[in-house]
KEKOL-272772 format. One line per 5 residues: number of its first residue (from 1); for each residue x, y, z of N, C-alpha, C. Coordinates in Angstrom, 1 decimal. Example, Ala and Ser with C-alpha at 12.3 -4.5 7.8 and 13.67 -1.06 7.14 Angstrom:
2
1> 13.2 -5.7 7.8 12.3 -4.5 7.8 13.2 -3.3 7.8 | 12.8 -2.2 7.1 13.7 -1.1 7.1 12.9 0.0 7.9
//
This chain:
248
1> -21.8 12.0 69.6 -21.1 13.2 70.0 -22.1 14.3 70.3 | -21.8 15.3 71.4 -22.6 16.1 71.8 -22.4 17.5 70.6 | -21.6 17.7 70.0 -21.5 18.9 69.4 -22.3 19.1 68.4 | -22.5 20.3 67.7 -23.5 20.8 66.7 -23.3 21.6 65.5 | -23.4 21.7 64.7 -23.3 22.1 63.5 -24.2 22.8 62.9
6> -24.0 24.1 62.3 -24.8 24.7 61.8 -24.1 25.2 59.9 | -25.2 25.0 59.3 -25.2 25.9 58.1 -25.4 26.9 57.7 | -25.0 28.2 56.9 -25.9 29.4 57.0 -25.9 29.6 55.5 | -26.8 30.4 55.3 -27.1 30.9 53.9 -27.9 32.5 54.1 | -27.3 33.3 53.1 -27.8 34.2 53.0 -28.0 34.7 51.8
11> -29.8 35.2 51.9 -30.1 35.7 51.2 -30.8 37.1 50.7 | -30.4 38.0 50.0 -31.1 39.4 49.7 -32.7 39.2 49.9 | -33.6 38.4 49.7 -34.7 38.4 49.5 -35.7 37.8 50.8 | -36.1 38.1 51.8 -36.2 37.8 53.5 -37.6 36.8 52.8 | -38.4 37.0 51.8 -39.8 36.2 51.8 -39.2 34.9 51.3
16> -37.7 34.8 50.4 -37.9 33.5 49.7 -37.4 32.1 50.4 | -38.4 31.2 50.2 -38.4 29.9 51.0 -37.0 29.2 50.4 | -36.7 28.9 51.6 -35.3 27.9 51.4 -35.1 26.5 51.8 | -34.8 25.5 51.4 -35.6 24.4 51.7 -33.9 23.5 51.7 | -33.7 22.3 52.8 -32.4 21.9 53.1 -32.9 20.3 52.7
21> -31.8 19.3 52.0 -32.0 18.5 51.8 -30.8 17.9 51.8 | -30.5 16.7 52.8 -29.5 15.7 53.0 -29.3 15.1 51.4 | -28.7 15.7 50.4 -27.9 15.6 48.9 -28.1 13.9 48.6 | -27.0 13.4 48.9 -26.6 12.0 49.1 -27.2 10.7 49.3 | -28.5 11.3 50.2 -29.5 10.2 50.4 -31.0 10.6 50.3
26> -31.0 11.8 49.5 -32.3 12.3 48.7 -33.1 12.2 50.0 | -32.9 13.3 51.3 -33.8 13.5 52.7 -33.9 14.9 52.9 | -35.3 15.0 53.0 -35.5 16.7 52.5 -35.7 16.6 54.3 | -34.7 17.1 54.8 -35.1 18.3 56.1 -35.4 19.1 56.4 | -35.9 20.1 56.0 -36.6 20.9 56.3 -36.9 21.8 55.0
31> -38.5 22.7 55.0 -38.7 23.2 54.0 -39.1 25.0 54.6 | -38.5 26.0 54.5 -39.3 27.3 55.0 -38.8 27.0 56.9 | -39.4 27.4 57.3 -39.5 26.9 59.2 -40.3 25.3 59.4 | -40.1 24.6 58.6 -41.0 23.2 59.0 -39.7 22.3 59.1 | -40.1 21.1 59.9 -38.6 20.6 59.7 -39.2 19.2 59.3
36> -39.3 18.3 58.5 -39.3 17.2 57.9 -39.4 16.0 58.3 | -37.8 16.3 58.8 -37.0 14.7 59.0 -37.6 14.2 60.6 | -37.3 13.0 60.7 -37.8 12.4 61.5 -37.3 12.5 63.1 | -35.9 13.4 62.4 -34.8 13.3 63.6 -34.9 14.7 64.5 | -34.9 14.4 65.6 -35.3 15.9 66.1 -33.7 16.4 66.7
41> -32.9 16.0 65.8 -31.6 16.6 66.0 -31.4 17.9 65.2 | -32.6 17.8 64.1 -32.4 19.1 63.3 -33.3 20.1 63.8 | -32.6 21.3 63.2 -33.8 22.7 64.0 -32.9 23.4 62.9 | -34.0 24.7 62.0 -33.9 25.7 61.3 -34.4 26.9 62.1 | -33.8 27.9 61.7 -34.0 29.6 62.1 -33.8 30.3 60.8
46> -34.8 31.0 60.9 -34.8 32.0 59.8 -34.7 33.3 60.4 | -33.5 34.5 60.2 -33.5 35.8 60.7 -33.9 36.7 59.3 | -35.3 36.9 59.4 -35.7 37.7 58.3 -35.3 38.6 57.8 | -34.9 39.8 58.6 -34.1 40.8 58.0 -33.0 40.6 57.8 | -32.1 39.5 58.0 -30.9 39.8 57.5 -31.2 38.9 56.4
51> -31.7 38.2 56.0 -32.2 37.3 54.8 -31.0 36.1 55.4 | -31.5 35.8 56.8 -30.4 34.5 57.0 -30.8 33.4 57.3 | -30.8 32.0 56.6 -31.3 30.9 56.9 -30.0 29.9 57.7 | -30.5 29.0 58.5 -29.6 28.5 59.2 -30.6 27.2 59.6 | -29.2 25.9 59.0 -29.5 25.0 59.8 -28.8 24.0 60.6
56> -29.0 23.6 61.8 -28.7 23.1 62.8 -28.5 21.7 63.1 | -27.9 21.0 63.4 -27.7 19.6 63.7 -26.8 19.6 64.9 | -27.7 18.6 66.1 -27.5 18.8 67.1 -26.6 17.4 67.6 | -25.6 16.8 68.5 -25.0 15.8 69.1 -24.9 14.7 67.1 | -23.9 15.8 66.9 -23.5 14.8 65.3 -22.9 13.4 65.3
61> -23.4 12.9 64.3 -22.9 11.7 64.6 -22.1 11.7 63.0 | -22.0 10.1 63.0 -20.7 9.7 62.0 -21.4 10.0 60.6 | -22.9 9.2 61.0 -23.4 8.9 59.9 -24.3 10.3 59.5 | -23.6 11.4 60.2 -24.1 13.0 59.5 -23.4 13.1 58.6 | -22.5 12.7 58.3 -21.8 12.9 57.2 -22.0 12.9 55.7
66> -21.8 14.1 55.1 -22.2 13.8 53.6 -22.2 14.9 53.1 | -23.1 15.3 51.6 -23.4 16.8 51.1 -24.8 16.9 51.5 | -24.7 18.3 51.5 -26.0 19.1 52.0 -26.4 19.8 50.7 | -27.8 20.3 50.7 -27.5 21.4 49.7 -29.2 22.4 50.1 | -28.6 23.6 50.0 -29.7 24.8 50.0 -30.1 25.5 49.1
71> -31.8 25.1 49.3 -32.2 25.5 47.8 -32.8 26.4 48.2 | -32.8 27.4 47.2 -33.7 28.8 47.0 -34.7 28.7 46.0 | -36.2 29.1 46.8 -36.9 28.5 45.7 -37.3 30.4 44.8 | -36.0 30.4 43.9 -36.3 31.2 42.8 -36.3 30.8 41.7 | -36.4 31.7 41.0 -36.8 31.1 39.2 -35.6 31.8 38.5
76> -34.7 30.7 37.8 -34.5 29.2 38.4 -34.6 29.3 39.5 | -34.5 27.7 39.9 -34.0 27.6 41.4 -32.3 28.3 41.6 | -32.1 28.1 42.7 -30.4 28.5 43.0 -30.5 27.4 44.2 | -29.0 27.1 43.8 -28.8 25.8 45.1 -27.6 25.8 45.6 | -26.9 26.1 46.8 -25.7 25.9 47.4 -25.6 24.8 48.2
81> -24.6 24.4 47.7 -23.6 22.9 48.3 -22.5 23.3 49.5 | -23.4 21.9 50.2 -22.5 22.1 51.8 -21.6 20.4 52.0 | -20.2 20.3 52.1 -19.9 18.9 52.5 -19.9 19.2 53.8 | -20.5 18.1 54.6 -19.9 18.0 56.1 -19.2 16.5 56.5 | -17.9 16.9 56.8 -17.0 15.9 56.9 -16.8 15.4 58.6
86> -17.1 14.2 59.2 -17.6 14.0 60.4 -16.6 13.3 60.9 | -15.2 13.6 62.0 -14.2 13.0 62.7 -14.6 12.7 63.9 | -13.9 11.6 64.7 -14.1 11.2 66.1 -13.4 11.9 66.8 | -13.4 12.1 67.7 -12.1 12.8 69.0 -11.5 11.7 69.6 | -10.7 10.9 69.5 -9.8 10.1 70.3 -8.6 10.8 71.0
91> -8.8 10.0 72.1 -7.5 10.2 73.3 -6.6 8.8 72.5 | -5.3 9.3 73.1 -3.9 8.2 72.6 -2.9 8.4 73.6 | -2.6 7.6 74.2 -1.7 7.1 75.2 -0.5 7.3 74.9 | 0.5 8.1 74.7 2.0 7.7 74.2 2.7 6.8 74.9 | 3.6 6.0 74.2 4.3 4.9 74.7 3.5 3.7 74.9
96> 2.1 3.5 74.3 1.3 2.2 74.6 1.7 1.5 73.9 | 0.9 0.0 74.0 -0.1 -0.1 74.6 0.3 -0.4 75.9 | 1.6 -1.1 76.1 2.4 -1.9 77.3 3.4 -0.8 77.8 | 3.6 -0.5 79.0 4.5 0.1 79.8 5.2 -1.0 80.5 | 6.5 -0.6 80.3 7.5 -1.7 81.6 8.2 -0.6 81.8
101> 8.1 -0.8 83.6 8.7 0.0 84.4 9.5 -0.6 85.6 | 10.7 0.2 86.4 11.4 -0.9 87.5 10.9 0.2 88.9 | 10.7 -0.9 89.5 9.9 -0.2 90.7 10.9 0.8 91.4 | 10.5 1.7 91.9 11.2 3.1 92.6 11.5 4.2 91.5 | 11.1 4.0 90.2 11.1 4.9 89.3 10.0 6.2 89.2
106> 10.3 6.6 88.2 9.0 7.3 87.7 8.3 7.3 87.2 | 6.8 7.3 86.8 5.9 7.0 85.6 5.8 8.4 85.6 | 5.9 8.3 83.9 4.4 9.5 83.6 4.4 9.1 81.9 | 2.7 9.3 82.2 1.8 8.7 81.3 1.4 10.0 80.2 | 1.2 9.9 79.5 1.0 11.5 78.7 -0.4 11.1 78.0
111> -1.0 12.2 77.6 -2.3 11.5 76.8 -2.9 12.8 75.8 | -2.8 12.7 74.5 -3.7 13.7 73.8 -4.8 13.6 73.7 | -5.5 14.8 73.5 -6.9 14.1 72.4 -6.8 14.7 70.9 | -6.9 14.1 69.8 -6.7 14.1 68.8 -8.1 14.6 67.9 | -7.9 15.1 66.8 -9.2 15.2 65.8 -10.5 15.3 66.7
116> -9.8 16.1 67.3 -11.1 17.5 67.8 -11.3 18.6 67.3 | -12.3 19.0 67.5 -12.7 20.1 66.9 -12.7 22.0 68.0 | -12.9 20.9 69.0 -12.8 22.1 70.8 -12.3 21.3 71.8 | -11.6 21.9 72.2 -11.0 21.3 73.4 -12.2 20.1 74.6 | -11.8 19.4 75.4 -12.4 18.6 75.7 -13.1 19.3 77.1
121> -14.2 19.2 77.5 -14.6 19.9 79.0 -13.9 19.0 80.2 | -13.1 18.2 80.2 -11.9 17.5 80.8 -11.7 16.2 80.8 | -10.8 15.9 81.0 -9.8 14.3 80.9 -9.6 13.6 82.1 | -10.4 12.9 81.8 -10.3 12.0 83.5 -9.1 10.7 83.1 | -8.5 10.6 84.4 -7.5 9.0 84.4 -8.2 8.3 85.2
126> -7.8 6.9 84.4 -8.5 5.6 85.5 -7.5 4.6 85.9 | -7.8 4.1 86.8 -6.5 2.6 87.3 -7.5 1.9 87.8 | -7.4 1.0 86.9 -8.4 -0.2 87.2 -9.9 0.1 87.5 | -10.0 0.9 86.5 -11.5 1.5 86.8 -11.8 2.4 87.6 | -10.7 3.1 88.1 -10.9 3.6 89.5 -10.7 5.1 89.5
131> -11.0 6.5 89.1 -10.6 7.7 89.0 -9.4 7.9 89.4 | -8.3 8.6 89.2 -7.3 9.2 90.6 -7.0 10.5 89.9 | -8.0 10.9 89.3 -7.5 12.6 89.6 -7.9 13.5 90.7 | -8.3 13.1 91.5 -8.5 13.8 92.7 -8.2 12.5 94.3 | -7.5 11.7 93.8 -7.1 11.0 95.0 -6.1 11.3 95.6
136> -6.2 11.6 96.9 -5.1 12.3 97.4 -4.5 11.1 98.5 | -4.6 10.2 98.4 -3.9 9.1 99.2 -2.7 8.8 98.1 | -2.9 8.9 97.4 -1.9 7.9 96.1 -0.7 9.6 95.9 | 0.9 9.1 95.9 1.6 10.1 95.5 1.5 9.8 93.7 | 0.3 10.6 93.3 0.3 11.2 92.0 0.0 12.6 91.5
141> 0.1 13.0 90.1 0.1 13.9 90.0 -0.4 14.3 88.7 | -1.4 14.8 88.5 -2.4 15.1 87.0 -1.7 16.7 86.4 | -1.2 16.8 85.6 -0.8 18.0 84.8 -1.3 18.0 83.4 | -2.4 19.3 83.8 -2.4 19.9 82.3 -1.7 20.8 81.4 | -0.9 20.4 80.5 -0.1 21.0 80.0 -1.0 22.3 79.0
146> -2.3 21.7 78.4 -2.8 22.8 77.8 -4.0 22.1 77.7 | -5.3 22.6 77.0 -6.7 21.9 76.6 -6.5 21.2 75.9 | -5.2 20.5 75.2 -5.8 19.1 74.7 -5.0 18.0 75.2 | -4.4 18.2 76.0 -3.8 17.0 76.5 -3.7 16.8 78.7 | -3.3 15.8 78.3 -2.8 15.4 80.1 -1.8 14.6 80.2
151> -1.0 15.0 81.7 0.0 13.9 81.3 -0.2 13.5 82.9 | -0.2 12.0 83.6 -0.5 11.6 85.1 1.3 11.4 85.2 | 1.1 11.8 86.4 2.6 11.2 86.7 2.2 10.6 88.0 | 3.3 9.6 88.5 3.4 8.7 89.7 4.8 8.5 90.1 | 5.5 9.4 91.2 6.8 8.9 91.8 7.0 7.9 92.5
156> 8.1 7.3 92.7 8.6 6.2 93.4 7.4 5.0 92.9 | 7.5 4.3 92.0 6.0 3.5 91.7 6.4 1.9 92.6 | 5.7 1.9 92.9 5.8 0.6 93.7 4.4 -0.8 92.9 | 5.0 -1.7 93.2 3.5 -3.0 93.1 2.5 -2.4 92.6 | 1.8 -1.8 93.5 0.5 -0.9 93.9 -0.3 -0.4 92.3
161> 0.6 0.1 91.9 0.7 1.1 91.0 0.5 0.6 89.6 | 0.9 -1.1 89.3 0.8 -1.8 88.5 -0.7 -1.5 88.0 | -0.9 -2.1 86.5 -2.5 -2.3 85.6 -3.1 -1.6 84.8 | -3.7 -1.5 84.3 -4.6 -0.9 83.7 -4.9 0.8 83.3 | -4.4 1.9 82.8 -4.5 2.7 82.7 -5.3 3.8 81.8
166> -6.6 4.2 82.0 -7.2 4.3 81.0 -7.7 6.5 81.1 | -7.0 6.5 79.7 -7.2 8.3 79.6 -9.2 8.6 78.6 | -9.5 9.2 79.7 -10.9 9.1 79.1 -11.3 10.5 78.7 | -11.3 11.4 78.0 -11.6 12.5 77.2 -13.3 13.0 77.7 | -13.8 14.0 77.8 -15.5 14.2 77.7 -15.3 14.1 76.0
171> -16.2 13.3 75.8 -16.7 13.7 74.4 -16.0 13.4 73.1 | -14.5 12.2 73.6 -14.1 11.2 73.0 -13.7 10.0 73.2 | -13.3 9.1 72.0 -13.0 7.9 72.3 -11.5 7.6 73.7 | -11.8 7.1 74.4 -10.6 6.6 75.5 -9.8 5.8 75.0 | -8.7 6.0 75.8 -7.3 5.2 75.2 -6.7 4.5 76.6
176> -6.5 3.4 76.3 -5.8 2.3 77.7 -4.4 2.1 77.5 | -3.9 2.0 78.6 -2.6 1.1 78.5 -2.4 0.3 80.0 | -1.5 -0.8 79.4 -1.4 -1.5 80.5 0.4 -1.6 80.9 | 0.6 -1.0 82.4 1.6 -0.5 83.1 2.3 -2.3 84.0 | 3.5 -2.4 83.8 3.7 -3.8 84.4 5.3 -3.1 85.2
181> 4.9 -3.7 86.3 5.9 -2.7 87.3 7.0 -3.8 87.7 | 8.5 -3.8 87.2 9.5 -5.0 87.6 10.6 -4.0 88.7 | 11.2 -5.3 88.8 12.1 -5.0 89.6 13.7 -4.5 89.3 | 14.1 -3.4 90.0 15.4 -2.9 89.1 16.3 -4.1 89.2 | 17.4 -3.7 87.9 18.3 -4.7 87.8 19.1 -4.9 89.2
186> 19.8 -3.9 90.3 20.4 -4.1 91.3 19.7 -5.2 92.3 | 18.7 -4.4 92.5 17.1 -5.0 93.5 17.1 -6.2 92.9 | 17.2 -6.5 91.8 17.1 -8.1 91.3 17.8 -9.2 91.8 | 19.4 -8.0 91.5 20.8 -8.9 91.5 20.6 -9.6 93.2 | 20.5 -8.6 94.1 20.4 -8.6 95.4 19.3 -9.7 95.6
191> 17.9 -9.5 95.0 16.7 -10.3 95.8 17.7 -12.4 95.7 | 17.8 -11.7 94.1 18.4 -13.3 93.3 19.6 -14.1 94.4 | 20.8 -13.4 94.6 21.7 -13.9 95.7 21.1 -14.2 97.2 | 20.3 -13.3 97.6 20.1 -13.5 98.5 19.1 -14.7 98.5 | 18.4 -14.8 97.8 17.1 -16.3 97.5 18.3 -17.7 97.1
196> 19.5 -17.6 96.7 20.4 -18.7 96.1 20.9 -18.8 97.7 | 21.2 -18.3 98.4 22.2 -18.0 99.7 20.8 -19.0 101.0 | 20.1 -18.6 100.6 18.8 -18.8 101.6 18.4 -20.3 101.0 | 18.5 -20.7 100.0 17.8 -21.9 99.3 19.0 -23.0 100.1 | 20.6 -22.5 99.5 21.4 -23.0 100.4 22.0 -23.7 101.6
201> 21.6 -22.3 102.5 21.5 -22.5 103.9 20.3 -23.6 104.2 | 18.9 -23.5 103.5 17.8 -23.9 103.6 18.1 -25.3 103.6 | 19.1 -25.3 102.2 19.3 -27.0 101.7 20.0 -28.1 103.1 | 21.3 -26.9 103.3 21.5 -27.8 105.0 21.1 -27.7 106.1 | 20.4 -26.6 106.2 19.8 -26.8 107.3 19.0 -28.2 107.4
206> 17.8 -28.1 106.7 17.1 -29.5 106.2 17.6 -30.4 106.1 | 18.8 -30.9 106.0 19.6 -32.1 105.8 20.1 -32.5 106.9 | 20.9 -31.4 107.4 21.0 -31.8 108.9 20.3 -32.3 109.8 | 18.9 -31.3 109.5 18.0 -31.7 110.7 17.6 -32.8 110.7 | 17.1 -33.3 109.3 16.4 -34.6 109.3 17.6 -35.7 109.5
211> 19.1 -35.5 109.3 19.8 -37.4 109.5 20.0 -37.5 110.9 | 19.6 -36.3 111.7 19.8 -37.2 113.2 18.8 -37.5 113.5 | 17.5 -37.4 113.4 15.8 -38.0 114.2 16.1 -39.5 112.5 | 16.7 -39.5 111.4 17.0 -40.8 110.7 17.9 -41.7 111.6 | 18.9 -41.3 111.7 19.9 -41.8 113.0 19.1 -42.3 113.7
216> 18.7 -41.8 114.9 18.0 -42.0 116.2 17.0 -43.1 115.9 | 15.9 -42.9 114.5 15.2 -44.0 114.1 15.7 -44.9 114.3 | 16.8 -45.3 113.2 17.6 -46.3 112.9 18.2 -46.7 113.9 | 19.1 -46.4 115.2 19.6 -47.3 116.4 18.0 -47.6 117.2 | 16.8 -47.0 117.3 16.1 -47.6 117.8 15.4 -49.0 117.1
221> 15.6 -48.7 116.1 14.8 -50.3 115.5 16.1 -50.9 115.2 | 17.3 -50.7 115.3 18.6 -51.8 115.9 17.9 -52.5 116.9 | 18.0 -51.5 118.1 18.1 -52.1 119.5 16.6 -53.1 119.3 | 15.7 -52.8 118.8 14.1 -53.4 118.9 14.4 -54.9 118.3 | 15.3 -54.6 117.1 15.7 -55.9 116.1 16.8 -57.3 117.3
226> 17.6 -56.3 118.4 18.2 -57.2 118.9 17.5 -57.6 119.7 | 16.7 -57.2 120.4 15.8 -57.4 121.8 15.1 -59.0 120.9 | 14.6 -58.3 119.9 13.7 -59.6 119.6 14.1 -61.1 119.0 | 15.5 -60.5 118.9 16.1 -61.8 118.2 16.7 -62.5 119.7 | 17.3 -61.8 120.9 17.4 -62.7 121.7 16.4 -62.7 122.3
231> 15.1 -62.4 122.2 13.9 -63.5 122.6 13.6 -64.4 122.5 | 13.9 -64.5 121.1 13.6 -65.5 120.2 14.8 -66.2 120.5 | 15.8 -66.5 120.4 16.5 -68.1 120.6 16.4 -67.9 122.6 | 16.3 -67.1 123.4 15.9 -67.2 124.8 14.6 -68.5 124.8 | 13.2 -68.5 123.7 12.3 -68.8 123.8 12.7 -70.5 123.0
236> 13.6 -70.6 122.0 14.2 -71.8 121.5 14.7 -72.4 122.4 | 15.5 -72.2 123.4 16.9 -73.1 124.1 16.0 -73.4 125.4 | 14.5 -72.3 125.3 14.0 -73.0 126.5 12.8 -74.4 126.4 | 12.2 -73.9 124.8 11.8 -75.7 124.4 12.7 -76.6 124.0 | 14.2 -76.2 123.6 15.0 -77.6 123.9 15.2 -78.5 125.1
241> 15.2 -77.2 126.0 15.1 -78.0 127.2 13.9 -78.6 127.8 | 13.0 -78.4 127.1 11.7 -79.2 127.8 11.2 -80.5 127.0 | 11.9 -80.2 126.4 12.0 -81.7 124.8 13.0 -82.6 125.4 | 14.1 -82.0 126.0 15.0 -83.0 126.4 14.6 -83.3 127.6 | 13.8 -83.0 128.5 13.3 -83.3 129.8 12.7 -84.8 129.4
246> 11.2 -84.2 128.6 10.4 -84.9 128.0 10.7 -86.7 127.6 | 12.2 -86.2 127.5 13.0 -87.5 126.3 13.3 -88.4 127.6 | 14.2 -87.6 128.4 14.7 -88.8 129.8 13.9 -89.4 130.4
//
């Protein structure tokens, strides 16, 4: 996370050293204006006249999390306790994960961001990887209702429009959903009759067509079958007669 956190402490006495130590896991960061730790996410300011110590943590993460504590090095010491409790910002899709929709309707997709701390520096939509908050070919439409949410809308949704939907936050977790675009029930009734009607017609057409070139086969290998059969005893009755020549 890019954001930053600071501590303050104040104290009447501008000379006395104050010294910050990650509580929890015994890590002294910083002691006076020196900073310690190894992480250059921390930075201390000391405003001397106002006796104000302040410390800084810069792009917090998860594992900032924990007690702090500021020590005053008086006699005694004096020590103030800091918890710092560390949330993610997630975006969330309403109506996810799966959208079913009938084509010629309307989408719209809504999206918060959640367990923020400041509004987001903006919310991009994706389809299929693809931006469309500024695509002006596609009839969509991006509305900000306020700084922490978006809602995309899409009229008349067609095919096209089907997949992948992903609300991406600056500076939090993204949230997907996946959009499956069917057909309305009439459009169905209609596609369905009309595909039974067509399969139909299809069935005789086809049937038709093929038993006359079957036909046509069939008397021609008749006719082929008769030709050869009276060749054949043409070619018998003519060696009987040459057998019976033979004989007289």
């Amino acid at each position: 996370m890019c954001l930053s956190v600071t501590f303050i402490t104040l104290n009447s006495d501008p000379y006395i050293t104050v010294t910050w130590i990650k509580k929890d896991e015994d890590i002294l960061l910083t002691a006076g204006d020196q900073v310690y730790s190894s992480e250059t996410r921390y930075s201390v300011a000391h405003g001397r006249h106002q006796g104000l110590w302040k410390l800084s943590i810069r792009e917090v993460k998860l594992t900032d999390a924990g007690l702090y504590e500021c020590q005053l090095a008086t006699y005694p010491f004096t020590s103030y306790f800091f918890t710092l409790k560390v949330v993610e910002a997630r975006a969330v899709i309403h109506g996810g994960p799966e959208v079913h929709i009938h084509a010629g309707n309307r989408l719209r997709l809504h999206c918060s961001v959640q367990q923020t701390t400041e509004p987001p520096v903006f919310i991009f939509w994706f389809h299929n990887n693809s931006m469309v908050n500024y695509e002006a070919k596609r009839p969509l439409e991006v509305i900000v209702s306020h700084h922490y949410s978006s809602t995309l809308v899409i009229n008349n949704v067609t095919w096209c429009d089907a997949g992948s939907y992903t609300c991406e936050p600056y500076n939090a977790v993204p949230s997907n959903v996946t959009v499956h675009v069917v057909e309305g029930e009439k459009q169905a009734a209609l596609y369905k009759g009309e595909k039974e009607s067509g399969s139909t017609d299809g069935d005789t057409t086809s049937s038709s067509s093929t038993s006359f070139p079957i036909n046509r086969h069939l008397s021609v290998v008749m006719q082929l079958f008769i030709t050869a059969y009276s060749s054949y005893w043409i070619r018998i009755s003519r060696s009987l007669q040459i057998s019976d020549a033979s004989i007289l």
